[in-house]
C-alpha positions, 0 to 999 in steps of 0.5 A, spaced: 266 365 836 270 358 838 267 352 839 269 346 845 270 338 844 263 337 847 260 342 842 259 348 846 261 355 843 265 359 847 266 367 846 272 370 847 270 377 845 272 383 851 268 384 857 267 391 853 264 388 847 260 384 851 258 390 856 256 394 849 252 389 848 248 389 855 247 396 855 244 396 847 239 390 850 237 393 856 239 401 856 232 402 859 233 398 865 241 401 867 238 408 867 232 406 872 237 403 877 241 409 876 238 414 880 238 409 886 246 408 886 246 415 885 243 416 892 246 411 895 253 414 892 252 421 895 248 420 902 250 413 903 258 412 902 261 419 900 259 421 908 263 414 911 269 418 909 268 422 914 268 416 920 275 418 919 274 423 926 273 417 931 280 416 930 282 424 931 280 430 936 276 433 932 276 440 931 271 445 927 276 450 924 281 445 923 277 440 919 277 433 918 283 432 915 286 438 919 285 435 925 290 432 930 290 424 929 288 420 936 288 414 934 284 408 939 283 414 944 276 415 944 275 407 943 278 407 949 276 413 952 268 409 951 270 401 953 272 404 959 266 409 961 262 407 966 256 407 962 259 402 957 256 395 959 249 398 961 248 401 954 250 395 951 245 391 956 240 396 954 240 396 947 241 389 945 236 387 951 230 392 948 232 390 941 232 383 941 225 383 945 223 387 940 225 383 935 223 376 938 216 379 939 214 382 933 217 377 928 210 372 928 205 377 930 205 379 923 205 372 920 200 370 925 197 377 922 198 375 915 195 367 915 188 369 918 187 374 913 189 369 908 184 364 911 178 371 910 174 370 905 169 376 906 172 381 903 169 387 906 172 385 912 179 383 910 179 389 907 177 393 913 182 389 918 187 391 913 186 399 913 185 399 921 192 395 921 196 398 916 193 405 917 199 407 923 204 406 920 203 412 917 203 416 923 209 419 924 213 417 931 212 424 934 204 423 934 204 416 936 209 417 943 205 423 944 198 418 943 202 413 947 204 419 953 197 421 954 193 414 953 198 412 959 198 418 964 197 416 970 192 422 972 187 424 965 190 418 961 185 411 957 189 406 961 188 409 969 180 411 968 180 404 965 183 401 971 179 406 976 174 402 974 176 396 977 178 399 984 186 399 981 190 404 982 193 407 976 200 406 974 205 410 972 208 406 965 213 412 963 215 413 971 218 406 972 224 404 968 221 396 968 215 399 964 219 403 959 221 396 954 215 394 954 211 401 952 216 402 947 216 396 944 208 393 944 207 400 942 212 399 936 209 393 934 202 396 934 204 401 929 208 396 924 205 390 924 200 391 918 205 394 914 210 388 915 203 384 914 203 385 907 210 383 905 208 376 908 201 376 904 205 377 898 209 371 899 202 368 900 199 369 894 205 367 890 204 360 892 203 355 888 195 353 888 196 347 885 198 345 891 191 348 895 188 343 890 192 337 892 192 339 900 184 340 899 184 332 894 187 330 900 182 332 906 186 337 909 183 342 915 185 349 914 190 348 921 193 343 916 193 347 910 196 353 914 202 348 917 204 344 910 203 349 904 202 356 907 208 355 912 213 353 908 211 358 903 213 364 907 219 361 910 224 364 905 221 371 906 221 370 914 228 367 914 230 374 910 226 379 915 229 375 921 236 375 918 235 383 917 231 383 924 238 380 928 243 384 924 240 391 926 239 388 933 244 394 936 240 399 931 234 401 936 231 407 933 232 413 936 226 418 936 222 413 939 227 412 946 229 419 946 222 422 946 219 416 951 226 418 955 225 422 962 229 422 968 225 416 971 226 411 966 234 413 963 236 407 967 233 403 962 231 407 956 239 410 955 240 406 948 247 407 944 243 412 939 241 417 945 247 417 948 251 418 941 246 424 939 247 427 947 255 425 947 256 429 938 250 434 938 249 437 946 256 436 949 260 437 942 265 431 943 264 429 935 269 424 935 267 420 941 260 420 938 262 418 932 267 413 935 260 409 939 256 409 932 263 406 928 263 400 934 255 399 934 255 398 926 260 394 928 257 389 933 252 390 927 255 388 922 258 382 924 251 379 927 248 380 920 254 375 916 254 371 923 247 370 923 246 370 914 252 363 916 247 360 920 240 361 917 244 359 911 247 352 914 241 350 917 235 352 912 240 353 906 236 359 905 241 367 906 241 374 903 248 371 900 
């Protein structure tokens, strides 16, 4: 162990001795993190070996690496394809309304119920708001199916009472984004909730105490401390949110999709799953998912830059 001038000891021992000894310290820790990293090696980075076939005409008996090379070809084939603007329109419109709608509903969610001090009722709201997250997509499209039909549906009796005539919501392509979304919203907002009431309830209390020395209200207690507080979570969510801006789900939009609506409800993922799987050209479907997670890619570095220039807060 050598020293410095100004006294500080500098080791000039291997990264081997120094891994060694991390490993003998904290052995317990390497092993819990190892599954994870397996998983994520064999389901997760081993199979983008195989995005390889947007550049070939890919071929099931030949393979993926006996398949002919194509090079741009199918890239090319998708920008000059007719449905190529409004799939891109479709995808980032519904997205990004889906993302600037359900980004403060789960905070409004969350700064009430930190202000409930009944704890039956907050205990309770929590159960009802949390509880839809756990139902799969399939049975809340079909809930949503039936609460919206026209002739037997919730939504159509409640309008009769009013002398309205019921509404087709999944007939009509301009309903199709706001059904799709809201009921999203629904289904995930207490689960998002609880992220933010963790975040909540890692703030300092000191700085209640002091908020409450000075006579703050409730309304200037949630703007001053709580806020704040949640910031960083919010700022991380919504950095994620505007990076997976080009990813809509595909359960949902394929399951609530019909001849009526495709005019809106046709998203990158439908039409990748329809081009790949129904009408077998792999390559051009994989070529669409490679420029998608592009598109995405590029929006979570350029949106990590800006949220960190402009709160100096960032994922890296």
């Amino acid at each position: 162990m050598a020293v410095s001038e100004n006294g500080d000891e500098i080791d000039r021992r291997g990264w081997r001795y120094r891994a060694r000894r991390s490993w003998q310290r904290h052995w317990q820790l390497y092993l819990l993190i190892l599954p994870p990293l397996v998983y994520f090696a064999i389901f997760k980075y081993l199979p983008m070996v195989n995005a390889i076939i947007a550049f070939k005409d890919y071929n099931v008996v030949a393979g993926v690496w006996g398949s002919p090379w194509a090079g741009w070809k199918h890239f090319s084939s998708f920008f000059g394809n007719l449905v190529f603007w409004q799939l891109i329109r479709n995808t980032f419109t519904l997205s990004a309304y889906y993302v600037l709608a359900s980004f403060p509903i789960p905070i409004i969610l969350a700064l009430a119920l930190n202000e409930v001090r009944l704890r039956a009722f907050k205990q309770t709201v929590q159960l009802v708001t949390y509880a839809p997250y756990f139902i799969s997509t399939v049975v809340i499209v079909s809930m949503t199916i039936l609460i919206l039909s026209p002739r037997i549906g919730l939504v159509g009796d409640v309008f009769g009472l009013f002398g309205v005539p019921a509404v087709d919501f999944l007939g009509r392509a301009d309903y199709f984004r706001h059904v799709y979304v809201w009921s999203d919203i629904w289904q995930t907002t207490g689960y998002s909730a609880v992220i933010y009431m963790a975040a909540l309830a890692s703030i300092d209390p000191s700085l209640y105490e002091a908020a409450k020395v000075d006579g703050a209200s409730r309304i200037q207690k949630i703007i001053h401390v709580d806020i704040p507080g949640l910031m960083p979570t919010a700022i991380i969510i919504l950095i994620l949110g505007v990076g997976n801006i080009m990813q809509v789900g595909f359960e949902k939009a394929f399951l609530l999709q019909n001849p009526l609506n495709l005019s809106q409800s046709e998203i990158i993922s439908t039409y990748v799953y329809k081009t790949g799987l129904l009408n077998a050209n792999f390559s051009l479907a994989t070529a669409i998912n490679l420029f998608n997670a592009m598109i995405n890619l590029v929006l979570l570095v350029g949106v990590n830059a800006v949220a960190k220039r402009v709160t100096g807060r960032s994922l890296w």
